[in-house]
C-alpha positions as CSV (number, residue, x, y, z in Angstrom):
1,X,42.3,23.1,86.2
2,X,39.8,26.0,85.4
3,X,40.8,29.2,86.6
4,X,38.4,30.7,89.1
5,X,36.1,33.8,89.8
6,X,38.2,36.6,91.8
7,X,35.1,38.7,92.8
8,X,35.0,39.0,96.7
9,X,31.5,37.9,98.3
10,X,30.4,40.7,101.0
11,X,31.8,37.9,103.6
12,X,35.4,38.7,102.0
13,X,35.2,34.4,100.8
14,X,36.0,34.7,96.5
15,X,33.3,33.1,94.4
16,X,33.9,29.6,93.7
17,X,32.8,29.8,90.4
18,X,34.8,28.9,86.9
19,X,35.9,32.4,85.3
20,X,35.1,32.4,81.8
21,X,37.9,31.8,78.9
22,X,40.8,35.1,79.1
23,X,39.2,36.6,81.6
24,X,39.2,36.9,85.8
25,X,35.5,37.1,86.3
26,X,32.9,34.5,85.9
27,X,29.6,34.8,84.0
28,X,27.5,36.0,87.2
29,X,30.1,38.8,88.5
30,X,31.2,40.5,84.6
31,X,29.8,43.9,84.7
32,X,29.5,43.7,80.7
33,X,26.7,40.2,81.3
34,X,25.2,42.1,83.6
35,X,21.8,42.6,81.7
36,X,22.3,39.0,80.5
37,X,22.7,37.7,84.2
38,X,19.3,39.6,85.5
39,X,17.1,38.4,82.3
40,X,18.0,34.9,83.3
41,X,17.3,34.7,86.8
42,X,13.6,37.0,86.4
43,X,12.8,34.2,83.8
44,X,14.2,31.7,86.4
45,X,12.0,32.7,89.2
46,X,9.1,33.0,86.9
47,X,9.6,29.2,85.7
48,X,10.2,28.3,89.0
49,X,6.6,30.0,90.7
50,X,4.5,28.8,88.2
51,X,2.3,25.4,89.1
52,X,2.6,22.5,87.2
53,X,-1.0,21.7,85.7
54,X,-1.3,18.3,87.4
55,X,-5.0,16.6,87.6
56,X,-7.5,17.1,90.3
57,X,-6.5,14.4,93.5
58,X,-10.3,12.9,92.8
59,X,-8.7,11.6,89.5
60,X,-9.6,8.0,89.1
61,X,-6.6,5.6,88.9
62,X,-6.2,4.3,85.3
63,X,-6.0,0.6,84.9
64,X,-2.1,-0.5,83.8
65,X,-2.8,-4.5,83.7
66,X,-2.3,-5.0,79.9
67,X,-0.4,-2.7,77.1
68,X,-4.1,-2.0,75.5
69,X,-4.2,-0.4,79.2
70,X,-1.6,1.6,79.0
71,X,-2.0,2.3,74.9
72,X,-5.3,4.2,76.7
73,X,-3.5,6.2,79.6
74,X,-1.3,7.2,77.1
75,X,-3.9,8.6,74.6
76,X,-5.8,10.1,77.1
77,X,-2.4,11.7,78.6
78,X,-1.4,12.9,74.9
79,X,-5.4,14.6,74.9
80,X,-4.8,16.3,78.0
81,X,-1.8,17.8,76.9
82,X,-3.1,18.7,73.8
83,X,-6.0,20.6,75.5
84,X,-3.7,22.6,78.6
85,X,-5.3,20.1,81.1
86,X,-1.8,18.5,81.3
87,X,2.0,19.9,82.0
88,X,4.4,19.2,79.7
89,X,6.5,17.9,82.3
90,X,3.8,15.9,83.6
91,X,3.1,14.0,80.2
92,X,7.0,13.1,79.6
93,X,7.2,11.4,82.9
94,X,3.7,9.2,82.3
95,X,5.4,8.7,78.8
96,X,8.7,7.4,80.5
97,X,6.8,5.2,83.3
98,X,4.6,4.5,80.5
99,X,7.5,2.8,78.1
100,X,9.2,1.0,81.5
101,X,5.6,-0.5,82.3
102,X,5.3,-1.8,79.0
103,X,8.8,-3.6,78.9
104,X,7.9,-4.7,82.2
105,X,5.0,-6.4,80.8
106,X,6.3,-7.4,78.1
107,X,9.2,-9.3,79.9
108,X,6.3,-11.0,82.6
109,X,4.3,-12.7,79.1
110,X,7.6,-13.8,78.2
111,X,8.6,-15.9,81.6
112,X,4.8,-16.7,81.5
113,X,5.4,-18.6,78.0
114,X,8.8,-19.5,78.9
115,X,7.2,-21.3,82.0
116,X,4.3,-23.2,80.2
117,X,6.7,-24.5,77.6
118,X,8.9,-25.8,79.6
119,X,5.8,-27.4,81.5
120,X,4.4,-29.0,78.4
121,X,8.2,-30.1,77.0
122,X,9.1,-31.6,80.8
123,X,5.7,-34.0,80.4
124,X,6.7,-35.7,77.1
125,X,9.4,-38.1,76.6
126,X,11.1,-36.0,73.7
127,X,11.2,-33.2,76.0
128,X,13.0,-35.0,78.7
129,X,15.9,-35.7,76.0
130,X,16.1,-32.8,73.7
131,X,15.9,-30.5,77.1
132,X,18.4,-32.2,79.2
133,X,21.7,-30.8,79.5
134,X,24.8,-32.5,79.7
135,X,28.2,-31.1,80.0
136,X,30.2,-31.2,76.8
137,X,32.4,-34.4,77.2
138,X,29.8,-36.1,77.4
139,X,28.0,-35.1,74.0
140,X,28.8,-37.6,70.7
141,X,28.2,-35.9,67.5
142,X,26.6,-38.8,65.7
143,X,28.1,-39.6,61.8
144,X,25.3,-39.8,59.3
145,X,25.0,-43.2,58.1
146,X,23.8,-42.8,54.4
147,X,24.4,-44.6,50.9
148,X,28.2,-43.0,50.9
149,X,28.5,-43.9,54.7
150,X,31.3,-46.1,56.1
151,X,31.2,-49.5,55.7
């Protein structure tokens, strides 16, 4: 079990924090990381009050019906980062959405075939026997009959 912090809050509670490797205080309470500590949180709270650049609310919604569709939001996306138009953060989640649509499609073109092939198979005769499944008991394995055959 990690050892913890031993500084005393001004409620007299000790900080629940992990003290770092040999010694008592953790990274936030060591005098020497002091300088370390106050660098981090200003560049913290700067992150943090900047906007994201998003797009204006009037933005048109981009068609997402086919992957050609979504080949386009993604171009246009990658142009808007390109240019500032578009945060950083903004473009990797239309990337991830982006890649989770596709397989989405993807998988819907594949039931959509699955479906019409089995349609088509369950009309002809051959289908019918080729497609029918029976347990495994019940399955002969046929010998082929040929010029070295049996009799």
């Amino acid at each position: 079990m990690a050892k913890k912090c031993v500084f005393r809050k001004k409620n007299g509670e000790r900080c629940g924090a992990d003290a770092q490797t040999r010694k008592d205080l953790c990274v936030f309470h060591d005098p020497t990381k002091a300088t370390d500590g106050q660098r981090a949180r200003r560049a913290s709270g700067i992150n943090r009050s900047r906007r994201a650049v998003v797009l204006p609310k009037d933005t048109p919604d981009h068609p997402l019906a086919s992957p050609s569709d979504v080949s386009s939001l993604l171009a246009q996306s990658i142009n808007q980062l390109r240019r500032g138009q578009l945060d950083l953060r903004i473009a990797n989640g239309i990337g991830y959405l982006a890649s989770v649509l596709l397989r989405a499609l993807e998988q819907g073109t594949m039931e959509e075939r699955l479906a019409h092939l089995e349609a088509v198979l369950a009309k002809t005769s051959i289908g019918a026997d080729v497609f029918s499944f029976r347990p495994v008991k019940e399955i002969v394995h046929e010998q082929p009959s040929g010029p070295s055959g049996g009799n």
